[in-house]
N, C-alpha and C positions, 0 to 999 in steps of 0.2 A: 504493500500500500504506500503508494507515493504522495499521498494531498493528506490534510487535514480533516476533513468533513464530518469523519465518524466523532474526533475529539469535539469538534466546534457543536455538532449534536447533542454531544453530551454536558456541553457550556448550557446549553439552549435548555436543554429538560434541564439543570440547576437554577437557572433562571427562572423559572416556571413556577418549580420548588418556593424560592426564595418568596415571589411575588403572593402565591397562596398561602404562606404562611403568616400573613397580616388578617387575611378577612379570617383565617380559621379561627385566629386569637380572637377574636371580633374588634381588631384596630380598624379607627376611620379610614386611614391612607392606605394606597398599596403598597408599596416600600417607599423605602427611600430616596430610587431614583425619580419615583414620580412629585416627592417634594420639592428634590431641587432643580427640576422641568418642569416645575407647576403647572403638573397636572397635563404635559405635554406627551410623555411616554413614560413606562414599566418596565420593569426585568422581564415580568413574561409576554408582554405585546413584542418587546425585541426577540425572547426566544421561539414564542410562534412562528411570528415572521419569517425571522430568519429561517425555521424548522423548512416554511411552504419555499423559500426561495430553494434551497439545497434540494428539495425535493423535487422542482420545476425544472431544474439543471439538471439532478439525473435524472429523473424520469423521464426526460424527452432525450436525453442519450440511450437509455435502457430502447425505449421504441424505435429507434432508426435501426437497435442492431436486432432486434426479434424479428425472425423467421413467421411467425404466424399472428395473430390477434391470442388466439387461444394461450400460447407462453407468454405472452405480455399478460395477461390477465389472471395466468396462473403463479407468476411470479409475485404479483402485485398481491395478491390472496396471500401466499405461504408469509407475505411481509408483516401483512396486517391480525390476519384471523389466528392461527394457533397460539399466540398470546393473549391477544384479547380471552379467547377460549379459556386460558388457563386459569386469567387473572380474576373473569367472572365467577367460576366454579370456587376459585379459594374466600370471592368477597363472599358469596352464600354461607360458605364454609364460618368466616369468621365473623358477621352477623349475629349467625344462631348464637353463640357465645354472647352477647349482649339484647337476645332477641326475648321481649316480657311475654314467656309463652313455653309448654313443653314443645318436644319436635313435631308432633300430631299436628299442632295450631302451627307451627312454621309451615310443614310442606304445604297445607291448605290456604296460607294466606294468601290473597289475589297477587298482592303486593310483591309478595317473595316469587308466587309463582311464575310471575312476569317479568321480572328482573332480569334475569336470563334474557331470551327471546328480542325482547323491548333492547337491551343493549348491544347483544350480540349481532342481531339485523341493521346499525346504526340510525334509521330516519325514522324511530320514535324512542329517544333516547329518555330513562325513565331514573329519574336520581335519588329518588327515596325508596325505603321499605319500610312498612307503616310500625312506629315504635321506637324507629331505630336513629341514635343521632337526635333526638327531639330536644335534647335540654344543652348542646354544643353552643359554643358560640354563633356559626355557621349553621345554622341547625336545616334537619330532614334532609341534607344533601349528602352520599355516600360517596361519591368520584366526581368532581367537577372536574377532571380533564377528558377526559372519554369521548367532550363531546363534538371536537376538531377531527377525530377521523373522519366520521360522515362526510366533511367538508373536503378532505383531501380524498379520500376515496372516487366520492364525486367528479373531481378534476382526474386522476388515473382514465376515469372513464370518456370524460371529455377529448382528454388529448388525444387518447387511444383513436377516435373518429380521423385524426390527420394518420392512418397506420395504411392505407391505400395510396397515398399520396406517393409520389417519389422523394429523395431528398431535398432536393430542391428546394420544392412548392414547400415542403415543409416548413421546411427553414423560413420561406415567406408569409408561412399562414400563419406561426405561432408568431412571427415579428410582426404583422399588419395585429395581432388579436393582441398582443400586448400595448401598441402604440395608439391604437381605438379606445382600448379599457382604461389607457393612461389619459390619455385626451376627452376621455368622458368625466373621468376623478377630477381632472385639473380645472374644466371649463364648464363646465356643466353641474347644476344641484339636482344631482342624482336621488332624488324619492324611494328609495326602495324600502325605507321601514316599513312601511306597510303593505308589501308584499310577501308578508310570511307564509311560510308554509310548512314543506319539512324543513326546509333550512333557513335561515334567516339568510335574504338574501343584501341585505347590508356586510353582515359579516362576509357573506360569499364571494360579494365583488372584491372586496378587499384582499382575502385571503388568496381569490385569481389573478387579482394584479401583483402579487408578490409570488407568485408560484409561475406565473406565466412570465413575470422578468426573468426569472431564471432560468427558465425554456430558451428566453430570445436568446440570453448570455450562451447558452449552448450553440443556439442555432447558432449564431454569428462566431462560434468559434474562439471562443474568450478563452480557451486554454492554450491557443498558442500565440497570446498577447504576450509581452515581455515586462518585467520588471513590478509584480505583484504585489510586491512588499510596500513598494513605493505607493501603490496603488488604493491598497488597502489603507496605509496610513492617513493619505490624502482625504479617503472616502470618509475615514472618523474622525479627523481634523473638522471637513466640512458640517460633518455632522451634527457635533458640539457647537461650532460656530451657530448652525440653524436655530437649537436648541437657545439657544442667547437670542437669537433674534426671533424667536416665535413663529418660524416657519418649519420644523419639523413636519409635520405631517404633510407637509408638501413633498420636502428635499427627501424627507425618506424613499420613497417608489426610484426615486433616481441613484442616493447612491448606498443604502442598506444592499441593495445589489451587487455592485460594486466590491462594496466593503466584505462580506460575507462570501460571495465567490474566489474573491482575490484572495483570501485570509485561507480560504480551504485549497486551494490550488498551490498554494507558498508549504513548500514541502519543508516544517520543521521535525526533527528525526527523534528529539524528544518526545514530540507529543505522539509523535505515531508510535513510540516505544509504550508509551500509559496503555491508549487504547490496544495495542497488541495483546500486550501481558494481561489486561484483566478484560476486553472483552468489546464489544459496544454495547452498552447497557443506559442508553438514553431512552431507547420505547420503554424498556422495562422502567426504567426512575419516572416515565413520565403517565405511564396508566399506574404503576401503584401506589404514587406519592400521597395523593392527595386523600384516599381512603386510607392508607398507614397514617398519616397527620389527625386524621377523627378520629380515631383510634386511641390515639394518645392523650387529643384532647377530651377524649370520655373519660379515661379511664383516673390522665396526671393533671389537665388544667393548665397546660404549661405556658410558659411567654413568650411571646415570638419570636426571640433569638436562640430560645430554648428548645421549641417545637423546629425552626429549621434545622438546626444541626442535627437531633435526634430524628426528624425527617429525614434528612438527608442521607445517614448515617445506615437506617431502617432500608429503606429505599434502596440503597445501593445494594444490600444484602441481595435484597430481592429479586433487582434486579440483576444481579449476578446470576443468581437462580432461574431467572427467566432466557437469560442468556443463553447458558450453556446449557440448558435441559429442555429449551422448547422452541429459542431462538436460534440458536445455532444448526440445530439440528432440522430445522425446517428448510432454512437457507442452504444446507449442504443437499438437502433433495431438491433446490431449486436448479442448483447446480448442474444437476441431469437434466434440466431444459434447454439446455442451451443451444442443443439441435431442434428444439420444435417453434 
């Protein structure tokens, strides 16, 4: 492994971490960075983001080099679902431990029995089970991260529709669909709050504009740009800068792009050595954080710098676990795709 990406992942799910660990406490603010950006940006709106850009860049590499529709979609599958799978089956699991009921009234509660199903299909994502969580800071919600695959899953599927195309046209349809979706954010009062449905399609566009720059950066061939380092610095010099001037949520769509691809394509040999040794375990940090954090605050009350670390800390375990016992092991049968 020559780029960064997996490590910068793993920034991204701590960022996430970080950012949830304020509502769980029940603090007004998200963290601290959105103090001192009043109220401009979060550790976890930058690790999302970020999450969809890295995700835009390769997954529209992953489609140019697939042989069929069907291994692109099975690829995409083995990424997302045997984790989710596991992670759902252990949240039922460690519920019932805290669930005001014998197991008779658990398997029959609608609640519980839904839970599953409801989360595992993603487009009716279901965050409580009834009992459980009610006296938290945070209360009646079990996993408030869960609920951004739908959204990325969603785009998998999108993009997938340019898999007939030549390279080409590719390369021109994902750059025309990003510089549209950009020019509609920029110039235009986009109404979409009230277009709910299964997804919030405010969050949607958004999440596409930062997943579909990372497409164009592929299409356009930004890995064989020169001097990344440079590239990257420049992109979060600007960034900070905006951030003073109260343009952020402009400047970002331009250069969080930028900044994030260059950052993962700058081959530092430290960081690839962390992620080697222990793993990529950012899906894993990032679906079991936030139900390991309720957990805690059930059980110890803790405070927000108390609850992240020991979040974190939890997390990571789990993540490990997740890793190499259902993560890895899915991705090395993806392996055998590579002809279909």
């Amino acid at each position: 492994m020559n780029n960064n990406f997996n490590f910068l992942r793993l920034l991204c799910a701590i960022f996430v971490v970080i950012t949830h660990s304020y509502p769980l406490t029940g603090a007004s603010e998200r963290d601290l960075l959105e103090t001192i950006s009043e109220k401009q940006v979060w550790f976890s709106a930058i690790g999302v983001n970020a999450l969809f850009i890295i995700s835009g860049y390769l997954i529209f590499q992953s489609l140019c080099r697939s042989n069929s529709l069907i291994g692109y979609y099975l690829k995409r599958l083995l990424r997302i679902f045997p984790a989710l799978f596991v992670v759902l089956l252990i949240t039922l699991a460690f519920v019932f431990l805290v669930y005001q009921g014998d197991f008779n009234a658990f398997i029959h509660d609608p609640s519980v029995r839904s839970y599953f199903p409801n989360n595992f299909f993603l487009y009716n994502m279901q965050y409580d089970i009834s009992g459980i969580f009610e006296k938290n800071p945070l209360p009646n919600m079990i996993n408030g991260s869960l609920w951004t695959i739908a959204y990325e899953f969603t785009l998998y599927l999108i993009l997938s529709l340019l898999f007939f195309f030549n390279l080409i046209t590719k390369r021109i349809v994902v750059s025309l669909l990003f510089f549209l979706m950009l020019i509609g954010r920029l110039f235009f009062t986009l109404n979409t709050a009230k277009f709910h449905g299964v997804l919030n399609a405010t969050y949607f566009y958004d999440f596409a504009l930062y997943f579909f720059s990372g497409s164009f950066l592929a299409a356009v061939g930004f890995e064989l740009w020169g001097k990344k380092r440079l590239l990257s610095l420049s992109a979060l010099l600007l960034l900070a800068i905006s951030i003073i001037g109260h343009v952020y949520s402009i400047t970002a769509y331009f250069l969080m792009p930028v900044l994030v691809i260059s950052a993962g394509l700058d081959n530092y040999k430290s960081l690839n050595a962390i992620v080697t040794k222990i793993g990529d375990l950012s899906y894993g940090i990032y679906i079991y954080s936030f139900m390991i954090m309720q957990f805690l605050m059930h059980f110890f009350k803790l405070g927000t710098i108390s609850l992240m670390l020991w979040g974190l800390i939890i997390s990571f375990l789990f993540a490990l676990f997740s890793w190499h016992c259902v993560e890895k092991r899915a991705l090395d049968f993806k392996s055998s795709l590579k002809s279909i």
